[in-house]
C-alpha positions in Angstrom: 112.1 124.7 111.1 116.0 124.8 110.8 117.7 121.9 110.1 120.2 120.4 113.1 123.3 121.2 110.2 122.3 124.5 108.4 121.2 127.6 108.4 118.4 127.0 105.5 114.7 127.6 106.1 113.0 124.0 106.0 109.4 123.4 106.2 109.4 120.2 108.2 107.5 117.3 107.0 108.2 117.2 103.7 109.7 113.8 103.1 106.8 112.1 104.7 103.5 111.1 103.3 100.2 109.0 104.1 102.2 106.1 102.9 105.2 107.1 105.2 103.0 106.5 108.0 101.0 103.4 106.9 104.8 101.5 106.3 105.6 99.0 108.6 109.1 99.6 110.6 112.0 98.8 109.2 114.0 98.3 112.3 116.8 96.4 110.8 118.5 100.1 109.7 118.4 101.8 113.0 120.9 104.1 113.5 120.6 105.9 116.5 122.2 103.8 119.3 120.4 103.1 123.1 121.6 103.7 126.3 120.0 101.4 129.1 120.4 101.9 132.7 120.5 98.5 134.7 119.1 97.6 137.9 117.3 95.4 140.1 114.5 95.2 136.9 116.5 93.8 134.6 120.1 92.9 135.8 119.7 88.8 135.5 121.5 87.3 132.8 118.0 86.1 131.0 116.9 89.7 131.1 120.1 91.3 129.3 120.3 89.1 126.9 116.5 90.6 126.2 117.7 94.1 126.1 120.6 93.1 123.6 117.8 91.6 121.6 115.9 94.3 121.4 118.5 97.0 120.7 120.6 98.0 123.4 124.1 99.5 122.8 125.3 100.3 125.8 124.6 99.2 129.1 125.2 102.2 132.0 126.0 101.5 135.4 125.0 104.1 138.3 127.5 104.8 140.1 124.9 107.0 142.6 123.5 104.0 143.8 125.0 100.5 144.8 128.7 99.7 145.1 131.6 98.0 143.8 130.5 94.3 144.6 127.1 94.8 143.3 127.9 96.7 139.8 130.6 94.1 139.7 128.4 91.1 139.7 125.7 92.8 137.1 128.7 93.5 134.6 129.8 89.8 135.0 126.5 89.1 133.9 126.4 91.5 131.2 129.2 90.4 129.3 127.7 86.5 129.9 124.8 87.8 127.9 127.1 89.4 125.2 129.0 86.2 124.7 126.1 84.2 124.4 124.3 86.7 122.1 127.7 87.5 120.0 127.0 91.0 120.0 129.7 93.7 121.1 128.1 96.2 124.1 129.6 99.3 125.4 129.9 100.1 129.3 129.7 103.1 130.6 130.5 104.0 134.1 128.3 107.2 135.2 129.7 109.4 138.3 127.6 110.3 140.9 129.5 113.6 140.9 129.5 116.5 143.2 126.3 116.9 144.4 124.3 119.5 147.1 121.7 117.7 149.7 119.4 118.6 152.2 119.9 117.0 155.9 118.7 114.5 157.8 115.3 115.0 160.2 115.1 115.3 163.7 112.7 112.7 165.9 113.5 110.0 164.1 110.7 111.6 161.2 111.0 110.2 157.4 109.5 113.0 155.9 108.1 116.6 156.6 105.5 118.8 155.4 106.3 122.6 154.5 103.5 124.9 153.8 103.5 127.7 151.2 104.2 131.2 152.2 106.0 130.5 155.6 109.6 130.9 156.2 112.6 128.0 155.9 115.9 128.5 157.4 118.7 126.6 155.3 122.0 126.2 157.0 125.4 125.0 156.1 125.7 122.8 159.6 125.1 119.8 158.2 125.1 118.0 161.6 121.9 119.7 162.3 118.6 118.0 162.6 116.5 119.7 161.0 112.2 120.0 160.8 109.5 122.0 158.9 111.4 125.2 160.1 115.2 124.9 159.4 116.8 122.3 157.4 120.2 121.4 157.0 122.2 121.4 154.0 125.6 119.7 152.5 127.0 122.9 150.4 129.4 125.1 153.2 129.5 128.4 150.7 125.7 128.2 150.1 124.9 131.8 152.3 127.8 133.4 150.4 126.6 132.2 146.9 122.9 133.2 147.1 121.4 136.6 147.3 117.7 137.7 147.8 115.5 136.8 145.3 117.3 133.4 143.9 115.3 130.2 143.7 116.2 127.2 145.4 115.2 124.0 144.2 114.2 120.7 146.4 113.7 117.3 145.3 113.6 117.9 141.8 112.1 121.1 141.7 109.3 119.4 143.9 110.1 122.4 146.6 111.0 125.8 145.9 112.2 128.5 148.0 112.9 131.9 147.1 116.0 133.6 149.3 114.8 136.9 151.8 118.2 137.2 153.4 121.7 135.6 154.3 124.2 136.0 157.4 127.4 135.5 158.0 127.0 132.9 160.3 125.9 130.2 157.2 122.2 130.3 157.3 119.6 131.4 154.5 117.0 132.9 155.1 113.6 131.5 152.4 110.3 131.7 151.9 108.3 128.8 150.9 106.7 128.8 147.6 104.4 125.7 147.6 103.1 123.2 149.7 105.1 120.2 149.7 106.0 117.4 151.6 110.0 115.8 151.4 112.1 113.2 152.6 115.7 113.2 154.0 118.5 114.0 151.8 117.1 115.5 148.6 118.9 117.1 145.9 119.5 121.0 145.8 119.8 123.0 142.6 120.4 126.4 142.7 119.7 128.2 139.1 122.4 130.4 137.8 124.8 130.2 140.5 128.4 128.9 140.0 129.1 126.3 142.8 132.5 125.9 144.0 132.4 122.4 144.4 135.3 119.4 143.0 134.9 118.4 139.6 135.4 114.5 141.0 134.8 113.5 144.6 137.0 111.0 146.6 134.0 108.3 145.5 134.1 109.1 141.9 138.0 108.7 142.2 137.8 105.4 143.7 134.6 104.1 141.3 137.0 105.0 138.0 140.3 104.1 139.4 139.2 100.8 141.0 136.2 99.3 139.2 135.8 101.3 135.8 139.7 101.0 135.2 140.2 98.2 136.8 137.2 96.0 134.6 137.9 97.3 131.8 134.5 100.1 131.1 134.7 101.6 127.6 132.8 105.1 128.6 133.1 107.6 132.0 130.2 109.6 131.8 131.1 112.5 134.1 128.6 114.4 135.9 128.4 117.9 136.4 131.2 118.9 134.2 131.2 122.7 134.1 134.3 123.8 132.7 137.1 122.1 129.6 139.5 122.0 133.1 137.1 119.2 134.0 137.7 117.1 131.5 141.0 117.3 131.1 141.6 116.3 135.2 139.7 113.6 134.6 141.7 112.6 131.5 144.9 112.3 133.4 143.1 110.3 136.2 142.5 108.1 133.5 145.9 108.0 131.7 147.7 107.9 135.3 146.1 104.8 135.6 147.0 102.9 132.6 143.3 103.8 131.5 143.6 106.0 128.2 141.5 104.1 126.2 139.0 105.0 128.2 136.5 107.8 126.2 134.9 110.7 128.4 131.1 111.4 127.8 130.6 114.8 129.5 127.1 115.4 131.0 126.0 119.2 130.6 123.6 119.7 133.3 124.0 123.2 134.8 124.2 126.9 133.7 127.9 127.3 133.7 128.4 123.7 131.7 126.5 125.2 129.0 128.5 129.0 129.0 131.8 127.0 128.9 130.1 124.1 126.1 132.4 125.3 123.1 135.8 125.2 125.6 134.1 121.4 126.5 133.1 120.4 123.3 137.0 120.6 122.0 138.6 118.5 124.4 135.5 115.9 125.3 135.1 112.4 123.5 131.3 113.0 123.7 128.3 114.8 125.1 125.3 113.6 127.2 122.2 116.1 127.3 121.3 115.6 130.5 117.8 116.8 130.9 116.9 115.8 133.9 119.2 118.5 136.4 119.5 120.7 133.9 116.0 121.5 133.6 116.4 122.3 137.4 119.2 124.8 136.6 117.5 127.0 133.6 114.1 127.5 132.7 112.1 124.2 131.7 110.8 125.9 128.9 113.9 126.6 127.5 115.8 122.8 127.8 114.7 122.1 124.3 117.0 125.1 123.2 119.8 124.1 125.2 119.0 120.5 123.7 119.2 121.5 119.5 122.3 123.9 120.3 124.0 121.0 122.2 123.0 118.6 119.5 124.0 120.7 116.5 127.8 122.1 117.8 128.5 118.7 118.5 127.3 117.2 115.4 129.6 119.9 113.5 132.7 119.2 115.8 132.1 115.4 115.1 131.3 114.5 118.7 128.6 111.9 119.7 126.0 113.1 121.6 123.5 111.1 124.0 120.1 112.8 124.7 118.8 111.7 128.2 116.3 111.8 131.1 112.8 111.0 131.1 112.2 110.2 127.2 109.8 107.2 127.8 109.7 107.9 131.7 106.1 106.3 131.7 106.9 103.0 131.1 108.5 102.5 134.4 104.9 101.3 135.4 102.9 101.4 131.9 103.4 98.7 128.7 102.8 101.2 126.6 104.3 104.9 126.1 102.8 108.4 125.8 101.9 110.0 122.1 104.5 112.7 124.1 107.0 110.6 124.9 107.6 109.0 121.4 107.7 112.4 120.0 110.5 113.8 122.3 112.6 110.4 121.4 112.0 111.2 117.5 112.8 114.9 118.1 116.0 114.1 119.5 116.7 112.0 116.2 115.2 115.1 114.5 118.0 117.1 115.9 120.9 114.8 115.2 121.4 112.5 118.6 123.8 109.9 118.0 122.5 108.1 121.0 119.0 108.1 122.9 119.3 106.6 126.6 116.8 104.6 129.0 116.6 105.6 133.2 114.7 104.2 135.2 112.4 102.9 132.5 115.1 99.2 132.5 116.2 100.2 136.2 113.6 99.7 137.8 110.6 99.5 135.0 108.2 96.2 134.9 108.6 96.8 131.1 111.7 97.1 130.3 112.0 94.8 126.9 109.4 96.7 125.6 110.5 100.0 126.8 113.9 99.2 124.6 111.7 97.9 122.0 109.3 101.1 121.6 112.5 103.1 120.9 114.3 101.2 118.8 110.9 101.4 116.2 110.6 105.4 117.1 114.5 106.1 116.0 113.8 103.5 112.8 111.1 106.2 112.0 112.4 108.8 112.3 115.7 107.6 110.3 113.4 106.7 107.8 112.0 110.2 107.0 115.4 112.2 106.7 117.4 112.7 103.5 120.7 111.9 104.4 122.7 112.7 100.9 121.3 116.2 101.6 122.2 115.4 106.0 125.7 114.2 104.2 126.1 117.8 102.4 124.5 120.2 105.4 127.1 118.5 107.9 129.9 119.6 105.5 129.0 122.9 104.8 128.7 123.5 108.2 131.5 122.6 109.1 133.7 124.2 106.4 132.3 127.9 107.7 133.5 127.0 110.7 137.2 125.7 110.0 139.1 123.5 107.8 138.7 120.1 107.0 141.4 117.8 108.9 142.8 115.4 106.4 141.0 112.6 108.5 137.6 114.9 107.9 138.3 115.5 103.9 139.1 111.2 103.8 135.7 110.2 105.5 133.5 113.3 103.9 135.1 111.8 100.1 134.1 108.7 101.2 130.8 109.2 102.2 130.3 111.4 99.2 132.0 108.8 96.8 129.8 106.0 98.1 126.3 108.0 97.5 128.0 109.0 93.8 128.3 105.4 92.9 125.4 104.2 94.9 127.3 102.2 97.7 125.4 99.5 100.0 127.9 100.1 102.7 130.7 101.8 103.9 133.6 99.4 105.5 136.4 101.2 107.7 139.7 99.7 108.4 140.4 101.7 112.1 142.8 101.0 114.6 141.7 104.0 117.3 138.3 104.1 115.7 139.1 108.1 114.5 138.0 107.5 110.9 135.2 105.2 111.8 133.8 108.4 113.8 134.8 111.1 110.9 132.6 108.8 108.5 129.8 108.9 110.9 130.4 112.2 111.4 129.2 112.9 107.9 126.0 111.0 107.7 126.1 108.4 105.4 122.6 107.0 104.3 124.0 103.3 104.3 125.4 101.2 107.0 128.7 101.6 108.3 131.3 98.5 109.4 134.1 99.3 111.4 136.9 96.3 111.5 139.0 96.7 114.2 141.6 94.9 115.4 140.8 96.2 119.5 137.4 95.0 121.3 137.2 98.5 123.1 137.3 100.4 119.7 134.6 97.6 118.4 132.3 98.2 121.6 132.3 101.9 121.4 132.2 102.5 118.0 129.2 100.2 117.9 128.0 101.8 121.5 128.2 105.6 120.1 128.3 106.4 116.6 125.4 106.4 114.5 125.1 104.0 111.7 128.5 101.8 112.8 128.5 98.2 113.2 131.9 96.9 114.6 133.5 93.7 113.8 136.9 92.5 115.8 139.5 91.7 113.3 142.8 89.6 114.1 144.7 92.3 111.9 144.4 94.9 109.8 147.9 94.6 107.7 146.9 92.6 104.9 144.6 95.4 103.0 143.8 93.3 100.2 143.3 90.1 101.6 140.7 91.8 104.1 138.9 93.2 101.0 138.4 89.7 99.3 136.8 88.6 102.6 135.0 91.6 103.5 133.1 91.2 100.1 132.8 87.9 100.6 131.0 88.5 103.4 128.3 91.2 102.4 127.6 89.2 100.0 126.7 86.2 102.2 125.2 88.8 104.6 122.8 90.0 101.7 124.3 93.3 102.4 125.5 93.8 99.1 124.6 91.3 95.9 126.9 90.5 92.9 128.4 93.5 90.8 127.2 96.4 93.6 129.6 98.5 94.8 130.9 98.8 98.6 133.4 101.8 99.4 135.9 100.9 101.4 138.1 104.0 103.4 141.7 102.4 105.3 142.8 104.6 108.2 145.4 102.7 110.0 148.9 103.1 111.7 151.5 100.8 109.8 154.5 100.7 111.5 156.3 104.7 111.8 153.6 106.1 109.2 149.7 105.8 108.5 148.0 104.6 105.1 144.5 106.5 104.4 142.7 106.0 101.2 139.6 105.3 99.9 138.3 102.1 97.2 135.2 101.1 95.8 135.4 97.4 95.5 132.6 95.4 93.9 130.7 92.5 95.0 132.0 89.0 93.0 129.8 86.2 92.0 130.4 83.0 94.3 133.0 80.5 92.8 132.7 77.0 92.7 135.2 76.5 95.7 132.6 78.6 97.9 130.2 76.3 99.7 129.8 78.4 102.9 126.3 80.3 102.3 126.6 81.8 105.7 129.7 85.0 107.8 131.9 83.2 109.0 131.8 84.5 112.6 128.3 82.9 112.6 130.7 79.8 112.8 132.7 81.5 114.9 136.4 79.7 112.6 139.1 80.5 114.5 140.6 80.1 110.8 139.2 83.2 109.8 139.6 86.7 110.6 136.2 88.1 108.9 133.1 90.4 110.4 129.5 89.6 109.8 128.1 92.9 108.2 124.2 92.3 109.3 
């Protein structure tokens, strides 16, 4: 095995023992954040406030089904559910994105039958009804961006066709490659071809402009992104609507995403894996490639990174997962995900809690079986042969390094834009992280993205030392830290025309007499105070 940060040989395993195994969970320290999709299965306030109880970071709204009203009345219930669990949770607003259909049937049918080894006609008249011998489809350039011998892929690879012949007129020629049987308007991939398509359509416009700007989302998760162009449109769609503070999760799902993934990776907030149409566009066997290569350039650059499709896809309809299924979810820790993310299995699944549940205890695991003061050191090295440390890096790698010297239970960070909160989880720490913020968007996606960070709002970070006082105050009362252990704390705020960034290791003081509060004061929720609960 190679490690997700190195280039050193490392026989996997060898942290983990008989007693590994026979330890019970400790779920408390999970890292890894979860991404759940809502829908009809668990969109009720009751039912949220289940998924924030059992781990869920962020809550992801598809934008490919539903509209404005609908998403608009689940996201009222979501942040209900928040308020009455006190918990900070990201939202993320996923595009439906350009996309490439098949037509609609003629007769009235709701599905057809096509038979392996005859012959398909695909053409670019979309207003065509078509049948089990020619079938429309959505993309206008498809005869002039195929050439004999390309696959086609239907319906999630469900139907594939292999191109004899094109004309000028807009129709394909194919050849059926296995018996199937589709409905109307299924999804088209076509492997290795760049499509000339928009980065955004007119919908995905409207669905950031006027609901994900407009309420307030913390994440775009942009589908289909292809080129570093992509993001940056995108990015002034967002500023030209007063929505900067918005962060960009690029989804790399075709060929020509991954060619262009180092131009992407630079000017992207974050990454999403997204297995599901990529494994459409290359070689199934080879997704797990694309998967540790994505992982591992964005862990260096200091981007988080979502893994997603399918990772516990049988407990849409089962209580209990596959041996398969836990393993993919702990590989994807394995590789370094900052973020692991539910479909269908809270969308739609009959076991959603428990779906949320399963892989909350399968990233604690896996967590629990790495070295992170050697994670902390291969992160580092990697990313000093690739280029200099930014004085924002060299601050948060000193930090994490100075809190494993002197045995630190946590790491606090003081962050206005949440920059140094993501450098210090950038470089791995093996103890918790607490971001105190004074902005609830940089609290719900540091929490919602970076792993190990916990994320407290704060009324103000300008009083250094007074913060301090409380902040030990509070791991104390937390049981985070206990008397006389040390907490490093790193500052990396704007005050007024300049910044302040420097790093302290405060320790923990006994209770004094004048201290009768045994419990964070955000428990209380005192208006008179302006603490975090680190727990």
């Amino acid at each position: 095995m190679i490690s997700n940060t190195s280039d050193i040989p490392l026989l996997a395993g060898g942290t983990i023992s008989v007693d590994t195994v026979k330890m019970p969970t400790m779920i408390e320290n999970r890292r890894t954040k979860i991404f759940c999709t809502l829908g009809p299965a668990c969109w009720e306030v009751s039912q949220l406030e289940q998924l924030i109880e059992a781990g869920m970071n962020v809550a992801r709204f598809n934008f490919s089904h539903g509209d404005h009203e609908g998403h608009k009345a689940c996201l009222d219930r979501l942040r209900q559910a928040a308020k009455n669990m006190n918990q900070n949770v990201a939202v993320l607003l996923d595009t439906k994105g350009p996309e490439i259909r098949t037509g609609f049937f003629a007769d009235g049918a709701k599905s057809i039958h096509l038979t392996k080894g005859e012959e398909l006609i695909l053409t670019s008249d979309y207003s065509f009804k078509g049948d089990n011998k020619k079938l429309a489809c959505s993309y206008s350039k498809l005869a002039s961006s195929v050439g004999p011998g390309q696959s086609i892929l239907i319906a999630d690879g469900s139907l594939v066709l292999t191109v004899i012949s094109c004309d000028e007129a807009g129709e394909v020629l194919t050849r059926i490659e296995n018996n199937a049987k589709i409905g109307e308007r299924k999804n088209m991939n076509l492997p290795g071809v760049v499509v000339d398509l928009p980065t955004l359509t007119e919908k995905d416009i409207d669905d950031i402009v006027n609901w994900g700007i407009k309420n307030d989302v913390d994440f775009i998760a942009a589908s289909f992104v292809r080129k570093a162009s992509d993001v940056q449109f995108i990015r002034k769609i967002l500023a030209d609507n007063n929505g900067s503070g918005i962060k960009i999760i690029s989804k790399i799902e075709n060929q020509e995403g991954m060619e262009n993934y180092v131009d992407i990776l630079q000017v992207t907030d974050g990454i999403m894996v997204a297995r599901g149409d990529l494994g459409m566009e290359i070689p199934p066997e080879k997704v797990f490639l694309a998967q540790k290569y994505m992982i591992r350039e964005a862990n260096i650059a200091g981007k988080p990174v979502v893994t997603a499709t399918q990772m516990l896809e049988s407990m849409i309809t089962n209580p209990r997962p596959t041996r398969a299924e836990c393993s993919d979810v702990a590989n994807a820790c394995y590789d370094g995900t900052d973020a692991v993310m539910l479909s269908g299995e809270t969308a739609n699944g009959c076991y959603f809690r428990q779906a949320v549940e399963i892989m909350a205890r399968t990233c604690s695991e896996a967590e629990s079986s790495v070295n992170f003061d050697e994670m902390h050191q291969s992160v580092r090295n990697s990313v000093k042969r690739r280029y200099q440390l930014s004085s924002s890096e060299s601050l948060a790698s000193s930090a994490v390094k100075t809190a494993v010297d002197v045995g630190a239970k946590c790491i606090v960070v003081y962050s206005e834009s949440g920059t140094t909160a993501r450098h210090v989880a950038k470089f791995r720490p093996g103890m918790p992280i607490a971001v105190l913020t004074p902005s609830q968007q940089v609290a719900r996606q540091c929490f919602g993205t970076l792993k190990g960070c916990y994320a407290y709002v704060v009324s103000s970070l300008e009083d250094p030392e007074k913060l301090n006082a409380e902040v030990m105050r509070e791991c104390r009362i937390a049981g985070v830290a206990a008397p006389g252990e040390p907490v490093v704390i790193v500052c990396g705020t704007q005050i007024g025309s300049g910044s302040t960034n420097q790093i302290k290791v405060e320790y923990v003081q006994s209770p004094d007499e004048t201290d009768s509060s045994q419990k964070p004061h955000l428990d209380d929720n005192a208006a008179e105070f302006n603490g975090c609960t680190i727990c």
